[in-house]
N, C-alpha and C positions, 0 to 999 in steps of 0.2 A: 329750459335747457334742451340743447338739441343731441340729441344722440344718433350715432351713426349705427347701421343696422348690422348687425353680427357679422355677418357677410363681409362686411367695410372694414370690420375692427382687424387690427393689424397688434402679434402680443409680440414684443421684442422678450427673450430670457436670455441673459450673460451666457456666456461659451462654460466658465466657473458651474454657473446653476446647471446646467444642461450634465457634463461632467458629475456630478456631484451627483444628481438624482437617476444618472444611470448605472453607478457604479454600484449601486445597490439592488441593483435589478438582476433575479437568476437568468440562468445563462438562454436557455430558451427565447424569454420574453426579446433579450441582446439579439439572438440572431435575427428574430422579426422586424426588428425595429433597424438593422444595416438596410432594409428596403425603404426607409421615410426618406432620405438623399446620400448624394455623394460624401456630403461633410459627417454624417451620422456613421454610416460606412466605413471614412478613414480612421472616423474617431475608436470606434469600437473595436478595428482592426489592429490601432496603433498598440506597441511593448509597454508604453508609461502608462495605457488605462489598462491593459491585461495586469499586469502588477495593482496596479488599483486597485481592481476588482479582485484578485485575489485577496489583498490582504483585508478587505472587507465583507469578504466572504464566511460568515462563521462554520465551522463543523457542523454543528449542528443541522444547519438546516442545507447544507448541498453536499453530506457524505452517502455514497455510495455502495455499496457490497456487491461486490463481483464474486460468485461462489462456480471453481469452476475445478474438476476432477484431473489429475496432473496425469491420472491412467486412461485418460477416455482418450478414443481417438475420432468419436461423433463432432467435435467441435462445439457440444452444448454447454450452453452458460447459462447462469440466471443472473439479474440485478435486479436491485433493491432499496431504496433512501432508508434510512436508519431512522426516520420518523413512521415509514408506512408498517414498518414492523411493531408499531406501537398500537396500532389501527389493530380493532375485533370485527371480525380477521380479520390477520395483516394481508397486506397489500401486496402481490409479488409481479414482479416484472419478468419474460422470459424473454432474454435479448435477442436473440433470432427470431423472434415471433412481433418485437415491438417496432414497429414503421420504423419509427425516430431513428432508433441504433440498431441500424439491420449490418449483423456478424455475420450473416450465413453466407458471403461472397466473398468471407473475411476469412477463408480456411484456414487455422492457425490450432497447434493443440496447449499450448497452454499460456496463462496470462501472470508474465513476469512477474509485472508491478505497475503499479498509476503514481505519476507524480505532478503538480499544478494540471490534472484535468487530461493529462497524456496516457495513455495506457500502454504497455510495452507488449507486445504480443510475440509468441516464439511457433515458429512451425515447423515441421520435419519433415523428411520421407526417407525410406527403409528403414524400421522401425528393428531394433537389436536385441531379438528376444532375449540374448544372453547377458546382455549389461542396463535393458531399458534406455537405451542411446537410440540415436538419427545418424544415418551413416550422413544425408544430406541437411542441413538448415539453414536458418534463415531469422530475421528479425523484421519486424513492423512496428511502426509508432503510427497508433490513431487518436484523434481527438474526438470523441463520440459528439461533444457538443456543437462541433464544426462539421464533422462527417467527412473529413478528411483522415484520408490515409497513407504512411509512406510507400515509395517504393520500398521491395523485401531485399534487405540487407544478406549476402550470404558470410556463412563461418566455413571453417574446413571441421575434418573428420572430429577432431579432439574436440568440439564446441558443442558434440549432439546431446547434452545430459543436461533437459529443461529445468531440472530442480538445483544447478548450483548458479543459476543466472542469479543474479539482481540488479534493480532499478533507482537510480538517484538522479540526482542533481547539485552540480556543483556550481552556490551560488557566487561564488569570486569570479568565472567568466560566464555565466548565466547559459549554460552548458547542461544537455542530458547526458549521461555515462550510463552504459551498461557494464557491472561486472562480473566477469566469471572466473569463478572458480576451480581448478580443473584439479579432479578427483587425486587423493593418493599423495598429492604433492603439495607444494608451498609457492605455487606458478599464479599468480592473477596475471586473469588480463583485462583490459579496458576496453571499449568502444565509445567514441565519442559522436554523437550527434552531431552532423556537421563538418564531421570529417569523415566520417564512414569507414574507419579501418580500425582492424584490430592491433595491440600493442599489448609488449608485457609492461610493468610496471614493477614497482619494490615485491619481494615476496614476503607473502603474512608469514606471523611468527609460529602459525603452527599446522602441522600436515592437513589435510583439508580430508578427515575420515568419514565422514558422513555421508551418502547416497543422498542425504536431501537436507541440505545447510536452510536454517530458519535466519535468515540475516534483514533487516530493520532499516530502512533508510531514514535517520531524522536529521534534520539543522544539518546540509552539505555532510554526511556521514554517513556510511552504512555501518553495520556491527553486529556482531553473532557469538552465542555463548559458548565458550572451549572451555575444554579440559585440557591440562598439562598430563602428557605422560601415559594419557589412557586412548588403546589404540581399537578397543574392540565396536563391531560395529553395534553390539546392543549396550543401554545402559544398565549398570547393575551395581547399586548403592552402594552395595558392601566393600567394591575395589575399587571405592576412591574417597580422596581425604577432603574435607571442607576447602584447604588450601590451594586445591589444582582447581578451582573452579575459577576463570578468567572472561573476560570480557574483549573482544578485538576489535577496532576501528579503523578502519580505514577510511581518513579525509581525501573526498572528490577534490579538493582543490588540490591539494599538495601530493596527493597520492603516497601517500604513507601510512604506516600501521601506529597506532600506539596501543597498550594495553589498561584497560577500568578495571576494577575490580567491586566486583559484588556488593550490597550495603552492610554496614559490619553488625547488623542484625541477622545479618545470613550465618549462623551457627552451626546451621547440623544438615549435614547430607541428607537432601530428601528423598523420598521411595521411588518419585518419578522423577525426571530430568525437570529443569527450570527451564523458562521461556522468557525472553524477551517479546516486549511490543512498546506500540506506541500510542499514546494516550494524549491527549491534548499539546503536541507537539513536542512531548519530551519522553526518552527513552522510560522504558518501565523494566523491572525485573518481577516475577511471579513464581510462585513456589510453592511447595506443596506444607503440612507443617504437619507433622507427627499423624498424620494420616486423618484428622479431625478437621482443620481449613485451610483455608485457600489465602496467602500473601500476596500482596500488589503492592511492591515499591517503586516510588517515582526519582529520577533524576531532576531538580528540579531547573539546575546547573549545569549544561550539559559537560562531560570533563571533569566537573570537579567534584570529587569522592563523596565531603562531607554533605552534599546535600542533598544525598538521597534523604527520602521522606518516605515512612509510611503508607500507603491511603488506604489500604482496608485488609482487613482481616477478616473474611468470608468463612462461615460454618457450613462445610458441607450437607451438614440434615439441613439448612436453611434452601439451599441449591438444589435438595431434593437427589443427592449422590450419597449412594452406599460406597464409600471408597474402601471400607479394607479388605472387598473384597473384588477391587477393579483395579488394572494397570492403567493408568491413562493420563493425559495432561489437557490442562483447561488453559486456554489463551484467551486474554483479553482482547477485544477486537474494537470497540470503541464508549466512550463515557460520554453518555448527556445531562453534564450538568444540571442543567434545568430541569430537565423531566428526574432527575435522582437517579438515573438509569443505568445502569452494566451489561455492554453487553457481550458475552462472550459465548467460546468454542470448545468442542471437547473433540479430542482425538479416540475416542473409544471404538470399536468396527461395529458396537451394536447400539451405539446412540451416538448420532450423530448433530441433532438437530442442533439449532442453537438456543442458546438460554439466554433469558431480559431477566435481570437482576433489579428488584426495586432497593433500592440501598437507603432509604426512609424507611418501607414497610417490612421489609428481609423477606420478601415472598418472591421467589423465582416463577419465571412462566417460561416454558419448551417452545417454541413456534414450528407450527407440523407443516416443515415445506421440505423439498428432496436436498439436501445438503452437502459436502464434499470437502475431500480434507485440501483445498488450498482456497484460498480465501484472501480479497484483494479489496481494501479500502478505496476507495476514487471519490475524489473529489471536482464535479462537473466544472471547469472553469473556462473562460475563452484563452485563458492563456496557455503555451503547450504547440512549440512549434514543429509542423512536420511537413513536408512540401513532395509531391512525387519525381524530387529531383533529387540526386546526390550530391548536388550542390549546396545545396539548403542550410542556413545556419537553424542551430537549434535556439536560437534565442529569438527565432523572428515566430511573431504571433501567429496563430492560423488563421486565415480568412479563406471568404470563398469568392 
């Protein structure tokens, strides 16, 4: 039998197969490979393989940690993959320093929020020592894995307070939203990707007192933990009732507020304020419990009351925390199933670092890197549209 010599051989793969084995490919390898031809290019480029390749994207192996100082005005950040932290010793990435995602011409002080792969980034100038405001700012959307960036978005004066921004998306018109919260009042506003302007919307159900609102974006929602009734700026257990503790949502799509409430495991006022996060795509509530451990309950439903769940009950001597004699709160920042891992945060001024929780062995490890109290999940995708045009829809993919 005569065979034709390598060179000769011609291998036909279905458009299907081709699809199919690149949408499991991280994003990187995606970018290199828009140079094999034009067809590979439109393909990688197109909205139906960015959603593809999202949703085949695990956590696990393409989350990020953007750890970036809400008080600095240096512009320095560090990233992270949430596996290289598992690495002796971990692995750390200084993003101004890494070719790939070069920040430093990206002058911005601080980083909203990342959603499908997008990063929100906020910038100022004249900087208000008396309210920690921007008399001037601005917004950016960049796609670190495209290495695009948008034009900067400007606000007026009432927009300069980086800590009540946040970052979603509303998946009914495949739309970015930024919203802000503006201090003192019950005023949101929206900015929509793609349309580039700001707008009020419905007003939340309750005065917005907090200098730096914790609010969650998951499933088209953001959401943030309130107290009814209680106006002072520090928390203090003792003057408030289990009852005023509320939960606030506001749906990107319809832009309106409803109100969750807590799991009805949640009994007794804790010594430090509760947190919300997000854990395998669904809201979490966390709480402190008689000064002894640490709660982590899951939405598993998003909406609906009854299904909050349990998922752990953490002993502080396990965490390696002397709590009754620290004011502080721990947030959950992400769970790897597969490795048994937790990995969380603590707000404390003299330990800041982050903790790897083995949830099989109950042995915590510290990882000794420079840390900072805001802290931004990213998940590297190609999808995440931003174009240096204010024309741009937010639903068109990035390419280059």
């Amino acid at each position: 039998m005569n065979l034709l010599p390598p060179s000769q051989l011609q291998v036909f793969l279905p458009g299907e197969l081709i699809v199919e084995v690149l949408s499991f490919l991280p994003v990187k390898s995606l970018m290199r490979l828009k140079c094999v031809s034009k067809s590979w290019k439109y393909l990688i480029s197109e909205p139906s393989f960015a959603k593809l390749h999202l949703n085949r994207t695990t956590q696990d192996a393409v989350s990020t940690i953007v750890s970036n100082n809400i008080y600095s005005r240096t512009g320095t950040e560090m990233s992270f993959t949430v596996f290289r932290l598992l690495e002796n010793p971990p692995i750390i990435i200084n993003l101004p320093r890494d070719p790939y995602y070069p920040l430093n011409d990206k002058a911005f002080r601080y980083i909203v929020g990342s959603c499908n792969g997008l990063l929100c980034l906020f910038g100022g100038t004249g900087y208000r020592e008396d309210n920690g405001g921007y008399r001037e700012n601005w917004l950016r959307f960049w796609n670190p894995a495209t290495r695009i960036i948008s034009e900067k978005f400007h606000g007026d004066d009432g927009l300069g307070f980086p800590c009540n921004y946040t970052f979603g998306y509303d998946n009914s018109t495949e739309t970015y939203k930024v919203v802000y919260f503006t201090r003192k009042t019950t005023n949101v506003r929206v900015f929509s990707l793609g349309v580039n302007v700001w707008r009020n919307i419905q007003d939340s159900h309750m005065i917005h007192h907090h200098r730096q609102m914790k609010v969650m974006h998951v499933r088209g929602s953001v959401n943030w933990l309130a107290i009814h009734n209680y106006i002072s700026y520090y928390y203090n257990f003792k003057d408030i009732t289990i009852e005023e503790f509320v939960i606030i949502s506001l749906d990107l799509g319809t832009e309106t507020h409803t109100k969750l409430l807590p799991p009805h495991g949640f009994d007794e006022v804790p010594f430090v304020i509760p947190n919300l996060s997000v854990l395998k795509d669904c809201l979490c509530f966390s709480h402190d419990f008689k000064r002894t451990h640490f709660i982590i309950w899951q939405m598993k439903q998003f909406g609906v009351q009854e299904s909050w769940t349990r998922l752990f009950k953490i002993s502080y001597k396990n965490l390696q925390i002397d709590c009754p004699f620290n004011d502080f709160c721990l947030l959950p920042l992400c769970l790897l199933e597969k490795k048994d891992t937790l990995l969380l945060t603590r707000n404390d001024f003299f330990e800041r670092r982050p903790i790897l929780y083995n949830l099989r062995d109950k042995i915590a490890k510290r990882i000794h890197i420079p840390w900072s109290s805001n802290v931004c999940i990213h998940g590297c995708t190609v999808k995440g549209g931003c174009r240096n045009s204010a024309k741009a829809s937010s639903s068109t993919t990035i390419s280059t």
